[in-house]
N, C-alpha and C positions, 0 to 999 in steps of 0.2 A: 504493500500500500504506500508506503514512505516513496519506494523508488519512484512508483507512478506520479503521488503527489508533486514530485519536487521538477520535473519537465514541464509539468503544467504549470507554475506557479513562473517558473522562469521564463515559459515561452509568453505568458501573459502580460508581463513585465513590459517586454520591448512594444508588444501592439498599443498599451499601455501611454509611452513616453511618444510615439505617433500620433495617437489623437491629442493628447497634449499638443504635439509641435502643430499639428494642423490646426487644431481651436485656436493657438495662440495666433499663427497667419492670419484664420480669419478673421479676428478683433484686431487685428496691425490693419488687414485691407479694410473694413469698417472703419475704421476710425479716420484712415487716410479718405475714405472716400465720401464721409461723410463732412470733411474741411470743404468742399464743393456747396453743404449749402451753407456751411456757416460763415463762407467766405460772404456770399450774394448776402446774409444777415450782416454782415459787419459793413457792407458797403453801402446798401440802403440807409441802416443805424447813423454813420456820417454823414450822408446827404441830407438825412432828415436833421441830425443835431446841429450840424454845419449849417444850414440853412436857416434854423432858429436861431443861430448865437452869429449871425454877420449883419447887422442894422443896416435895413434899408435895402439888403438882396430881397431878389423877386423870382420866387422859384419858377414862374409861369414862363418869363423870359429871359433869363441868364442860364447858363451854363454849367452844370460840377466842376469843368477846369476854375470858373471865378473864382470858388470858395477856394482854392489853392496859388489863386494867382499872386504873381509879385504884390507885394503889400498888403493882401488881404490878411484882415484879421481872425480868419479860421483857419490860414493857410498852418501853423503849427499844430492845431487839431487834426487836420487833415493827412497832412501828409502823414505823421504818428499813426493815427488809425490805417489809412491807408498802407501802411509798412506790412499792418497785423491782415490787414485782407489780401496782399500779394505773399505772404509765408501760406495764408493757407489755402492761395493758389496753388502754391509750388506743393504743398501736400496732398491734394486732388490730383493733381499732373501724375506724380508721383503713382499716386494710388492709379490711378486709370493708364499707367504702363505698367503698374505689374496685375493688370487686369487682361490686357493684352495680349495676352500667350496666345499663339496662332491664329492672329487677327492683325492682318496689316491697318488695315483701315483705323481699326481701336489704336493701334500705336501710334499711328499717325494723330489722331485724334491726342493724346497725350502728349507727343513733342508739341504740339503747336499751344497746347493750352499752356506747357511748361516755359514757352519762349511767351507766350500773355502773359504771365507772372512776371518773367522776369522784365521785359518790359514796363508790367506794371509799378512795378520798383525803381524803376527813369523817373518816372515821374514826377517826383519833387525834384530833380536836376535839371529837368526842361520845363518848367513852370511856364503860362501864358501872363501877359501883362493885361492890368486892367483896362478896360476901355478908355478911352481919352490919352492913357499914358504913351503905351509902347505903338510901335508900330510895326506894318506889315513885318519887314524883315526881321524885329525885334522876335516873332512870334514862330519864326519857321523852326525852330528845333523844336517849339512844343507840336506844332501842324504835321511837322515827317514821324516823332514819337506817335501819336494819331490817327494818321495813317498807318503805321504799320501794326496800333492794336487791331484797327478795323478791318486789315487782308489777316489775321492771325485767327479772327474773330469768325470772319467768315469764310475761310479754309478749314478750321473747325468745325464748323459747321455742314460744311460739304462731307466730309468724311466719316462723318459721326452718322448721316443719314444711311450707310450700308452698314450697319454694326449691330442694331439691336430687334431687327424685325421692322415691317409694315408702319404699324403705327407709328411708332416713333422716328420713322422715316419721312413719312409725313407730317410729323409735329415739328421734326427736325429743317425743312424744307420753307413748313407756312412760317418757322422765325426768323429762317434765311432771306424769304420773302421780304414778312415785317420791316427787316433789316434796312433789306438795299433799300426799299420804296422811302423808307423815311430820314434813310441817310442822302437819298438824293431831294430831298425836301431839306434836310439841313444844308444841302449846297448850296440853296438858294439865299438862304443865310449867310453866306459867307458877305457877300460883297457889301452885307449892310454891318457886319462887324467888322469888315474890313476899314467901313470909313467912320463907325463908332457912331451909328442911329440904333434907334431901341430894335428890338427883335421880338415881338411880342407873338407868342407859343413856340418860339424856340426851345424853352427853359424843358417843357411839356415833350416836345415830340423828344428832344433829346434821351429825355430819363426812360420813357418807352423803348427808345433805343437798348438802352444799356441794361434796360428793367428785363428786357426780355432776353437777352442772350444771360445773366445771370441767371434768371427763372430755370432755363432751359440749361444750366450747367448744374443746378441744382438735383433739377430732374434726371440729367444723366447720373449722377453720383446715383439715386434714389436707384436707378433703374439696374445698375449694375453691383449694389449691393442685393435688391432680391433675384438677380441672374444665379449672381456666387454662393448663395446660400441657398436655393432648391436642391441642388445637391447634397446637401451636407444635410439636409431635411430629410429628403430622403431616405441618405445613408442609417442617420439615427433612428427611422422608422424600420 
């Protein structure tokens, strides 16, 4: 009886210290992938605080670059916070590459979202000047920074629509939509901050913009945390 006992107690051991290391992965990928929506909560959270505490901003028509612009008096709220929403970009990225095991498209989907972090993190280095102050050429390192979140943004997007099924192909597609249709309405805008007249529902279209590619990063984290864990449901059943 001893002899028998003692193979089976050992060989339990190792199966043992597996589900351990796999449980443990999947609370590392959960958590990593769950920074996707606490990021889009901490960057709303500044728009919204940042907006309340800068006298005299007008959410309707000014910009999120404002509250960080040269001289602005949110601009040290902002960019701080800002700091904590680009790390826990880079730990969604993160988590949605080691999500990506034999899915190009998902990988791809993760370098692009890791190089928006990190971009996102320029951001207080190319700050925009206030209306009135700076001028056009004063503005082009924040406008080229800008442009290359919005081709990051929406290369993400493209790629992320063959990764998780149908539906979300098409959820992934109508934000891609959303996107262009109202960043070429914010073009229109340009030439009137170009020359420093008010912009009235700039402020609006803009945060729809931004409102909805965070939504929609949120959702992927959401989406491929219950992918990863059907499995594991499963298994324990």
């Amino acid at each position: 009886m001893t002899t028998i006992g003692i193979p089976q107690a050992t060989a339990a051991a190792p199966a043992a210290t597996i589900a351990a290391k796999i449980r443990g992965r999947t609370r590392l990928q959960d958590n990593l992938l769950v920074c996707g929506i606490l990021a889009a909560f901490v960057y709303i959270l500044t728009d919204v605080l940042a907006s309340l505490r800068y006298p005299g901003y007008d959410i309707e028509s000014q910009g999120v670059s404002e509250l960080m612009a040269v001289g602005a008096p949110t601009k040290t709220l902002v960019d701080s916070l800002f700091v904590v929403y680009a790390v826990l970009g880079l730990a969604f990225a993160i988590g949605v590459l080691r999500e990506s095991s034999g899915q190009r498209a998902l990988r791809w989907v993760g370098i692009l979202l890791l190089g928006y972090a990190v971009a996102g993190l320029l951001g207080r280095l190319f700050p925009a000047y206030p209306r009135g102050i700076g001028g056009f050429n004063d503005n082009i390192p924040h406008l080229i920074l800008t442009a290359v979140l919005v081709v990051l943004m929406l290369a993400a997007l493209r790629f992320a629509a063959y990764t998780l099924g149908k539906q979300f192909q098409i959820y992934s597609f109508a934000t891609l939509g959303v996107i262009v249709s109202l960043g070429i309405v914010t073009g229109v805008y340009a030439s009137r901050l170009a020359t420093h007249q008010s912009t009235p529902g700039f402020g609006i279209v803009e945060r729809v913009v931004i409102y909805a590619f965070l939504i929609w990063a949120a959702i992927l984290g959401v989406a491929l945390i219950r992918r990863h864990s059907a499995p594991a449901a499963g298994d324990a059943a």
